[in-house]
C-alpha positions as CSV (number, residue, x, y, z in Angstrom):
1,X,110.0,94.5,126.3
2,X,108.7,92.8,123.5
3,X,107.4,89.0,123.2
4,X,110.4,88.4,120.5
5,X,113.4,90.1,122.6
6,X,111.4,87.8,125.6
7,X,112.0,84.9,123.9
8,X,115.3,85.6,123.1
9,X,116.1,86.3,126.5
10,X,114.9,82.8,128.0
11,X,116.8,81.3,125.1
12,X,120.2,82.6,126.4
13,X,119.6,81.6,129.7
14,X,120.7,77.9,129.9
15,X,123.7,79.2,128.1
16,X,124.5,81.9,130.4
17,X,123.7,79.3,133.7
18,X,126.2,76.6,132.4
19,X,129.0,79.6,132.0
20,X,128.3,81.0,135.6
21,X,128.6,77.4,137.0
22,X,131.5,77.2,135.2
23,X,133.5,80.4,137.0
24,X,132.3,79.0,140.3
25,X,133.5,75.8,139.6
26,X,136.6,77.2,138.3
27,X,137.2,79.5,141.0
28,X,136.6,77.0,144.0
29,X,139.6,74.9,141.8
30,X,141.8,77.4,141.4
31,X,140.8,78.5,145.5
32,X,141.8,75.2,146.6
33,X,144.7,75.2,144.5
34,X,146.0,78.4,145.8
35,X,145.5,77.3,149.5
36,X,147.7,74.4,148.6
37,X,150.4,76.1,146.3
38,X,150.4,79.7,146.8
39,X,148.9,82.5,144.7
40,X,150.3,83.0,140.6
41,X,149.7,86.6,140.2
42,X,148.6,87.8,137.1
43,X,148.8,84.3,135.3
44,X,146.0,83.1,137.5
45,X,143.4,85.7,136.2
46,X,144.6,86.1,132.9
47,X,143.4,82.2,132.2
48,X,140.9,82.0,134.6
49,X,139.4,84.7,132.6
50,X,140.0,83.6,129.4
51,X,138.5,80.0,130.0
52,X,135.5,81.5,132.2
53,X,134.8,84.0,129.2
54,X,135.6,81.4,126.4
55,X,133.1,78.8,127.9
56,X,130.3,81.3,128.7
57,X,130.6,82.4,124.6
58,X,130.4,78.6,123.6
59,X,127.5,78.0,125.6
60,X,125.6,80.7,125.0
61,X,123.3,80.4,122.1
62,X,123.9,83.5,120.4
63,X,126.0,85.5,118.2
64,X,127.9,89.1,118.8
65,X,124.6,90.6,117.6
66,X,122.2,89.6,120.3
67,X,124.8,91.3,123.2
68,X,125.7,94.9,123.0
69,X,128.9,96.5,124.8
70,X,126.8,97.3,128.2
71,X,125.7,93.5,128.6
72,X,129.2,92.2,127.8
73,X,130.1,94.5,130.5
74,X,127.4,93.2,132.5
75,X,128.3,89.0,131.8
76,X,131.9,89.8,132.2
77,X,131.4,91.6,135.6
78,X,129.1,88.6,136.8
79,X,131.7,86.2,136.0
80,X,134.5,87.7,137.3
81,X,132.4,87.8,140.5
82,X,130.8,84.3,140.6
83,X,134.5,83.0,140.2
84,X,135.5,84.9,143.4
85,X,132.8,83.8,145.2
86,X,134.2,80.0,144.1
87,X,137.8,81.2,144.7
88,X,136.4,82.0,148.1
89,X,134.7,78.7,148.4
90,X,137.4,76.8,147.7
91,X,139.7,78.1,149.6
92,X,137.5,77.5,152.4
93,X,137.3,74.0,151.3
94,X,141.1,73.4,151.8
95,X,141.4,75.3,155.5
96,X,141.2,73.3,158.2
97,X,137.5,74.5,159.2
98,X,135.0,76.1,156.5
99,X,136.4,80.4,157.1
100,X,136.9,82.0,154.0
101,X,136.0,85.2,155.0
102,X,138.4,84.7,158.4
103,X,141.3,84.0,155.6
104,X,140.6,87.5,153.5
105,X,140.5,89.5,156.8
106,X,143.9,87.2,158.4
107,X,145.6,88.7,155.2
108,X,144.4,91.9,155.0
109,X,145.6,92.2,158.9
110,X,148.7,90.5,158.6
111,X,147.7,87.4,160.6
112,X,148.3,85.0,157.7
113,X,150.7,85.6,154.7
114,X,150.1,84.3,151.7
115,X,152.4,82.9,149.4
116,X,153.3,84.2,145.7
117,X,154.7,81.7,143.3
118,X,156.8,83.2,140.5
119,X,160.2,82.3,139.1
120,X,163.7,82.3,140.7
121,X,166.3,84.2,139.6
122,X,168.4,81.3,138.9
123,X,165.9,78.9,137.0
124,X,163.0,79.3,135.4
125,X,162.1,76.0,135.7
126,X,162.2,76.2,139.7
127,X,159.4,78.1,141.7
128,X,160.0,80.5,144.6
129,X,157.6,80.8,147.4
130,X,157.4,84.4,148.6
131,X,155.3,85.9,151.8
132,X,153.4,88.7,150.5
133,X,152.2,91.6,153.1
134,X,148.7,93.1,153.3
135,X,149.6,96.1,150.6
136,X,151.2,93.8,148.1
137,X,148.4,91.1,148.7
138,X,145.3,93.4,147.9
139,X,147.4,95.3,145.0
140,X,148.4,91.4,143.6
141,X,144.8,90.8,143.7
142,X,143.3,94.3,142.3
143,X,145.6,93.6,139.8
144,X,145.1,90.3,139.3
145,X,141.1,90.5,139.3
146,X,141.6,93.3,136.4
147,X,143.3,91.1,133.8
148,X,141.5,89.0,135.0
149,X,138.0,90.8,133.8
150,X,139.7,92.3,130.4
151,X,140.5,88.7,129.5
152,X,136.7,87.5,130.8
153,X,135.8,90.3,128.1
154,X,138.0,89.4,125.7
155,X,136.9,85.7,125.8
156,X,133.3,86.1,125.9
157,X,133.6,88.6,122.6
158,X,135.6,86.3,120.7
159,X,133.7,83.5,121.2
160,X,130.4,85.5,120.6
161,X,132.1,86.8,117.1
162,X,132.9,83.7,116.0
163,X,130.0,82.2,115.5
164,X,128.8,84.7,112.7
């Protein structure tokens, strides 16, 4: 590595740092949230996504030029895994005592069902509060987790192209 592309390097830094505290931060809300109120599949990745992505790209120092395809990649992947490890958090800040990891594997056993918000038939306006099993949960989440990285992407690009 060069001295020049070293220095450009340390100068992204504080950008990337505040975006990363950002997902966490973002994921232990929407954790604690979701304890609360019930998982939003799909809607709940496509903006936490979006905002994670959109605030990284405002904070970073740089324009579309200075990140190729593969480190996009690379950002996007670290975000959408920072704001797990904050969904995590959080939700381990609403139980009772601090177990996140006892709530994934509850789940994933059938222990504990979590609940899906979405609309009723009758009203849009109302929400509905459906138990989800262990196969629907993880395929929710898979789900879920990839809109959830195409709009981190998405985000990160645009806000990277826009200041050209």
């Amino acid at each position: 590595m060069n001295r020049n592309r070293q220095e450009r390097l340390v100068d992204l830094l504080p950008g990337l740092a505040v975006g990363f505290g950002a997902a966490i931060l973002l994921g232990m809300a929407v954790g604690f949230t979701r304890w609360q109120f019930g998982l939003l599949p799909i809607l709940q990745g496509m903006l936490a996504g979006l905002i994670a992505g959109t605030l990284t790209g405002y904070f970073v120092p740089a324009d579309a030029r200075t990140f190729n395809f593969e480190q996009r990649l690379f950002v996007s992947v670290m975000l959408v895994i920072l704001f797990v490890f904050g969904e995590l958090t959080g939700i381990g800040l609403a139980m009772p005592s601090f177990e996140p990891w006892s709530f994934v594997s509850q789940v994933i056993s059938g222990e504990h069902i979590d609940l899906v918000v979405g609309p009723s038939r009758g009203s849009v306006s109302s929400k509905n509060l459906r138990p989800v099993g262990p196969i629907g949960w993880i395929i929710f989440n898979v789900i879920d987790l990839l809109f959830q990285f195409f709009l981190t992407l998405l985000g990160f690009g645009m806000r990277l192209n826009s200041k050209k």
